[in-house]
N, C-alpha and C positions, 0 to 999 in steps of 0.2 A: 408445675409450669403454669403461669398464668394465660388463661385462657379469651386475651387478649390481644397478644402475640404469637404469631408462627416463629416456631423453630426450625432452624436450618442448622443439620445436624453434620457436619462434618463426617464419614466414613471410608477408609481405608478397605483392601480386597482383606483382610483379618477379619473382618467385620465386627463380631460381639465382641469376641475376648480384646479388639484393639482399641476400641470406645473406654472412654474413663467410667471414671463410675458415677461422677454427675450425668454426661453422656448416656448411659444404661438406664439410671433411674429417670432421667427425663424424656428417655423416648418409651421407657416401659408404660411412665402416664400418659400416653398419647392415647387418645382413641383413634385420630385419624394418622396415616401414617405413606405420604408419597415417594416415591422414590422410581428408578430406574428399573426394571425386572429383576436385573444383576445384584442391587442392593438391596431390593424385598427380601429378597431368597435367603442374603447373608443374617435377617434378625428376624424373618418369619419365626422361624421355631423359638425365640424367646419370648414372643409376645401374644397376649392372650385373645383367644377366639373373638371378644367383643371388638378388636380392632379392627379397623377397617382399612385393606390396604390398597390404594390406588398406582396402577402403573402409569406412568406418563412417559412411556417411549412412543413415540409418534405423535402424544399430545403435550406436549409443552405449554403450548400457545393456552393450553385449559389449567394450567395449573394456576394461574393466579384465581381465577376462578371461583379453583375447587378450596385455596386457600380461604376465599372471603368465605364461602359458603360455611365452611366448617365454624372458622371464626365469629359470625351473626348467629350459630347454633350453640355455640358458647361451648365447642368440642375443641379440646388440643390436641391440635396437628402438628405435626414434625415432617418437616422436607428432606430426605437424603440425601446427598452431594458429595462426592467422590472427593476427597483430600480438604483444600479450604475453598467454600464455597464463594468469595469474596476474591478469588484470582481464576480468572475466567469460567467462572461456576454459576447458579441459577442463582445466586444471592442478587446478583446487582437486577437481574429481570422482576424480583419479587421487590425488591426496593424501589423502584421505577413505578412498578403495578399500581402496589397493595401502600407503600409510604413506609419507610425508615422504621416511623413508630411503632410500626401492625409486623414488626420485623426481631428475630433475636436471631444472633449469629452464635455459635458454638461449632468452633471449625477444630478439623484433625490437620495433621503436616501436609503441606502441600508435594503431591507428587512432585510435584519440580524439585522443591528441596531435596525430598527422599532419592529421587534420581540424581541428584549432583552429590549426595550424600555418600551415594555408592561409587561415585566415579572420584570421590576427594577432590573435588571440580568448585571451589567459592561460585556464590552467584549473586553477589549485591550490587554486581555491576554487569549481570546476564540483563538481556530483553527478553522479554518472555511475550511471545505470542502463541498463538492456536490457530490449527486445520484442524481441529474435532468440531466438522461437519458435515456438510453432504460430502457428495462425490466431486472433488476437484477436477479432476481429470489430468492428464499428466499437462504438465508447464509447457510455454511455446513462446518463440520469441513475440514479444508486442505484447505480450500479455497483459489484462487490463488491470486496474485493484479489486475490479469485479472477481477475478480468481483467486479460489480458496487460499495457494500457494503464493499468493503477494507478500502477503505480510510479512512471513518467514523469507523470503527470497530477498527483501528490501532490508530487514532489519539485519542480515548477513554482510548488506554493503555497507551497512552504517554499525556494527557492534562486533565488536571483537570473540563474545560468547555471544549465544542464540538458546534460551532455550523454550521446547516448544510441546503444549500439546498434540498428538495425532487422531491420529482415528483407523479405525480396521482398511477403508480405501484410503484417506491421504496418510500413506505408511512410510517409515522409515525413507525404503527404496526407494519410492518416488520422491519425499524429499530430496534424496541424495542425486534423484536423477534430473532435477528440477535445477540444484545447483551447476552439476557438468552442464546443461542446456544455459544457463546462463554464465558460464566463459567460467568459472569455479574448478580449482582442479587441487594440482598439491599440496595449496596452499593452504585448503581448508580439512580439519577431519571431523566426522559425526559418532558420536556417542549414542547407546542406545540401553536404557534401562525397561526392560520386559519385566511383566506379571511381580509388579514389587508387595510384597508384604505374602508373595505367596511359595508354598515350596517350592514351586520350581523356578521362582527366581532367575535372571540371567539378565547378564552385564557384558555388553560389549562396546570394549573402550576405546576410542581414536580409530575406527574404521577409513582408510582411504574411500572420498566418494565412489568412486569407479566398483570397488569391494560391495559396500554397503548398497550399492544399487543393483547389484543382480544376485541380492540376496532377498529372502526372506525372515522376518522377525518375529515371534511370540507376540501377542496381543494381549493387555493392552502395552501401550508402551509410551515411553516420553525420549523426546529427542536432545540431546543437546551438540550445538555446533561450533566449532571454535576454530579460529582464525591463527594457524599456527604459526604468521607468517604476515607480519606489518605490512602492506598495500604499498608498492612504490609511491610515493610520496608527488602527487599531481596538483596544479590551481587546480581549482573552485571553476573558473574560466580564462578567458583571454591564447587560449588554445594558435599557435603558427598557423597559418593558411597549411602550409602544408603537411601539418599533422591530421590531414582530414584525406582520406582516397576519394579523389574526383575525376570528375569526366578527363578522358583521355581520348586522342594525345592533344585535345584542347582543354587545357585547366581552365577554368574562369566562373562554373558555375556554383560561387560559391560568397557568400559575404565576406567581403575580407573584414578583416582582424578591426579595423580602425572603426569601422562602419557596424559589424556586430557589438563591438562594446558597448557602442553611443545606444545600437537599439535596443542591448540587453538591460544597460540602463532607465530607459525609457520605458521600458514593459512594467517596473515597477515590481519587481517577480517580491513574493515572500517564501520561503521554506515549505509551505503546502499549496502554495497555485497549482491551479489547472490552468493551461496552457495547449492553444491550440498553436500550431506553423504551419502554414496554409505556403504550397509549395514549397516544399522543403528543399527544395535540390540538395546536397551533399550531406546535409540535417545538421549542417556547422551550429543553426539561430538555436531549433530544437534543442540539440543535444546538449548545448551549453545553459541553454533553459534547465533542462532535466536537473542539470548538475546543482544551479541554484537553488530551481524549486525541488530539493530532494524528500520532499515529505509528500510535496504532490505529484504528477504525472502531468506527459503532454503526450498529444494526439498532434498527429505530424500526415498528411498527407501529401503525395508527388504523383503526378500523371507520366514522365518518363521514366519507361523500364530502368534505363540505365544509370542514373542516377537514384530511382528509389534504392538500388541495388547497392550503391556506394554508400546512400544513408545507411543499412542494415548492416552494412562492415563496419561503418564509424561506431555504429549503435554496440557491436560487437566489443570491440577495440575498448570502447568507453564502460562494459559492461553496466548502459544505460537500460537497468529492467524497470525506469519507470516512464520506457519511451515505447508508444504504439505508433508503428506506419504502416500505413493505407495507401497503396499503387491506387490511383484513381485520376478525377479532373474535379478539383471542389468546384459546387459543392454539393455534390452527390457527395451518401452516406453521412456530412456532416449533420443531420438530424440524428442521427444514434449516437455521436458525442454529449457525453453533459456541458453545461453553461461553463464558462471559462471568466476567469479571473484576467486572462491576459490574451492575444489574439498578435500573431507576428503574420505580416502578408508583404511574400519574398518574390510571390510568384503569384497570376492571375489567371493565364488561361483563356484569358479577352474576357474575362468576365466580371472585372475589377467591381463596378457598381454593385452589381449583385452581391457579393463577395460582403462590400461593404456595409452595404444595410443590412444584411445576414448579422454580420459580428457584432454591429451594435444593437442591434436588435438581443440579441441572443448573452451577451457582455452580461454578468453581473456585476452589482451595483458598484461603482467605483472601482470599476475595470479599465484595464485600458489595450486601444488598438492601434498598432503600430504598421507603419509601410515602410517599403522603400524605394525608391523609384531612380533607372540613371533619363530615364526619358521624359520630355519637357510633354509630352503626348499624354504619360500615365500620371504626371505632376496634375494638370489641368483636371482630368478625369476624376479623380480621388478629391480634389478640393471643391469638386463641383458635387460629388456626392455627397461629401461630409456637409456642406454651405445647406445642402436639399434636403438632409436631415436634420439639419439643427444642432448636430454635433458642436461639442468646444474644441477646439483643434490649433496646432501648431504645427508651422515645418520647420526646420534645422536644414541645413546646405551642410554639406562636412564637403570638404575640401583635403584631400592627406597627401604627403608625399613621402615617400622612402628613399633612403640612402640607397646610391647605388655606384661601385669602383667607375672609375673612368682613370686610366694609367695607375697611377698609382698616389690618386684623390679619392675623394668623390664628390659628387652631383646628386641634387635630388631631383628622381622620377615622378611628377605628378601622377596622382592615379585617377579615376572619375572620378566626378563629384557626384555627391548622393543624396537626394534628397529624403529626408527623415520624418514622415510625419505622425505625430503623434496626435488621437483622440481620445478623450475621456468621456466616462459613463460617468453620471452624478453619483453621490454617495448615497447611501440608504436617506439618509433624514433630505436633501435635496430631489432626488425621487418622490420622495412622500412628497412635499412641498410644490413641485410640477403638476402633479398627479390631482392635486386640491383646486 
C-alpha cells in the first residue's frame, strides 16, 4: 500500500474470512489501523502486535486527523467502514478532510444491496437514505428537516422503495411508527434485514407498519420500504376552495383558488425553497407551497386557535410532512426560522410594517415577498413600507368571477378584488454590487 494514501477498507460483520485477499493483504500492511470498536475486534486477531489500532466511536470529528498524522509519518493506515464506504460511509468525510488524492477506496457490498438481496427486492430505483445517528426522537407532526427521521419520511412521499440505514435508537419501529404519525398505513409495508453476514441472520419481509411498530428487531439492521400501492393520483396545486376544512359555519378564511395561483406563481417557488406563510389561516398558500417546493419545507405560522387547527387537518389530509405550524402572532418565534427563499403574507396581525421589513430584511438573495390585501387601508400601508425600504415592488389587482346557476342559466358572481403585491430581493451579484 502506498503510503501516500489512506485506505478505506470496506468490511462486512464476517470480517476476515469476508475481506478478499487484496483486502487482507492490504490491511495486513497497515501499521495504523481505524475503525469502529465493532470492526477492530473482527481483524485484531489477524494482525500483528506492531499495529496500532485507533477507535473512533465518539471521535469521528479526529479521524481525519489521525489520518494526516499517520500519513506525514509515512505509516499505512487503513480506515474501516461497514459495507461500501462511499454510500453514506466515512469515505466522502475523508475525501472532504484529507483530498480525493490522500484517499484509496476498496469497498465491500453495500448493506443495502445485501439486504434487498435477501428480500429479492431490485434497488436501482430504491432512495437510499440514513438515521444512523444520534437519537431522533420519535417523529411529530411539523416536524422540521432538522429531525433525524426527515429524510426517510420525505423520501417515502416522493419514492416508491425507500431503502434506509438505522441505528440501535432510530429502529426499525420507530421508523414504522414515524410513518402511521404521518397519515401512512396499508398502503405502505417495511422490510427488515438484521445481523447480515452473521449466523443468526434474520429477514422480515413486508411487515404491515402497525406490526413492525410495536415490535422489536435484532441490531444491526437496514430498512427497506415500499409503496405497495400507487398514491391516488392528485395536482401538484390549484386545490377547490373547498377541498380545504375552514372556519365554520363562516367559510371565507381562506385564499381562493384564482388569488392563490396568481400568488403561488408569484413566490417564484423552486423544488427546494424554503418558504415561510405568515398567517396561514386554513394553510390553503402553505400547503400548496409545500407541494411545489417538495424538496424544501415551509414554516407556516397563525395566531387563531381555530383555524391554526384546520391548517393541521389540511396538513393532515395532504400528508404535507414538509409543513411546520406554529399557533402564534408573527413575529414572535420567526427568529428560529432559517432565511427563506420565498415569504407569503396572508395575514398581519396589525403588524404589517414590521412584518415587512423583517421578510426583506431576513429574504435570501433573490427571494421574493408576496402580499395580499382586500383592503385599500393594508394596500397603502405595505406600499408605504416597501417605498421606505427601497424594496423593487409591484401590485397586480386580480379581479375574478365565478359562474353561478340563476334558473336555468347562469350569471357570473364577482368575488373581491385582490390586491397582489410582489417584492424582490436582488440577486447575489446585484447585492454584491449595492453593497460596493
Amino acid at each position: 500500500m502506498s503510503d501516500h494514501r489512506c485506505l478505506i477498507l470496506g468490511i462486512l460483520d464476517d470480517g476476515w474470512d469476508g475481506l478478499s485477499a487484496a483486502g487482507r493483504e492490504r490491511l495486513a500492511a497497515s501499521r495504523v489501523v481505524i475503525g469502529a470498536r465493532r470492526t477492530l475486534d473482527l481483524v485484531a486477531p489477524h494482525l500483528g502486535a506492531e499495529v496500532e489500532l485507533r477507535d473512533m466511536d465518539g471521535a469521528l470529528g479526529k479521524t481525519p486527523e489521525w489520518v494526516r498524522t499517520a500519513l506525514g509519518d509515512h505509516l499505512p493506515v487503513t480506515v474501516l467502514a461497514t459495507g461500501d464506504p462511499l454510500c453514506h460511509g466515512i469515505a466522502r468525510l475523508l475525501i472532504e478532510k484529507i483530498g480525493a488524492a490522500s484517499v484509496e477506496v476498496l469497498p465491500a457490498p453495500s448493506t443495502i444491496a445485501l439486504a434487498c438481496s435477501r428480500l429479492n427486492k431490485t434497488w436501482q430505483d430504491a432512495a437510499i437514505r440514513s438515521c444512523h445517528g444520534a437519537d431522533a426522537g420519535e417523529w411529530f407532526d411539523g416536524a422540521t428537516p432538522g429531525h433525524g427521521l426527515y429524510g426517510i419520511v420525505r423520501a417515502v412521499a416522493e419514492h416508491a422503495r425507500v431503502a434506509a440505514f438505522t441505528s440501535p435508537a432510530n429502529s426499525p419501529d420507530r421508523v414504522a411508527r414515524a410513518l402511521l404519525a404521518a397519515g401512512y398505513g396499508d398502503d405502505v409495508r417495511i422490510s427488515v434485514a438484521a445481523r447480515l453476514c452473521l449466523p443468526d441472520e434474520a429477514v422480515f419481509a413486508d411487515l404491515m407498519l402497525a406490526e413492525a411498530a410495536a415490535r422489536e428487531f435484532p441490531d444491526p439492521n437496514i430498512v427497506v420500504i415500499d409503496r405497495v400501492a400507487a398514491p391516488a393520483p392528485r395536482a401538484v396545486f390549484g386545490f377547490e376552495d373547498g377541498d380545504f376544512v375552514q372556519r365554520q359555519p363562516e367559510k371565507g378564511l381562506i385564499t381562493k383558488l384564482e388569488a392563490r395561483a396568481v400568488s403561488l406563481a408569484k413566490l417564484g417557488l423552486r423544488a427546494d425553497s424554503l418558504v415561510w406563510d405568515i398567517g396561514a389561516g386554513s394553510g390553503s398558500v402553505g400547503l400548496e407551497a409545500s407541494r411545489i417546493a417538495r424538496l424544501g419545507h415551509v414554516w407556516a405560522i397563525e395566531k387563531n386557535t381555530g383555524d391554526a387547527a384546520n391548517a393541521r387537518e389540511n396538513a393532515k389530509r395532504l400528508q404535507a410532512t414538509n409543513y411546520t405550524l406554529v399557533e402564534g402572532k408573527a413575529p414572535e418565534g420567526l427568529d428560529a426560522w432559517p432565511d427563506p427563499d420565498a415569504v407569503f403574507i396572508g395575514g398581519s396581525g396589525g403588524e404589517l410594517a414590521q412584518l415587512i421589513e423583517l421578510s426583506l430584511a431576513r429574504l435570501r438573495p433573490a427571494g421574493r415577498l408576496v402580499m395580499n390585501f382586500v383592503t385599500l387601508e393594508n394596500l397603502a400601508t405595505a406600499t408605504g413600507a416597501l417605498a421606505a425600504a427601497g424594496a423593487d415592488w409591484e401590485v397586480t389587482m386580480l379581479s375574478a368571477a365565478r359562474s353561478q346557476p340563476i334558473l336555468d342559466m347562469h350569471r357570473l358572481a364577482a368575488q373581491n378584488p385582490v390586491w397582489i403585491i410582489t417584492a424582490r430581493k436582488g440577486s447575489p451579484a446585484e447585492t454584491e454590487n449595492n453593497n460596493e
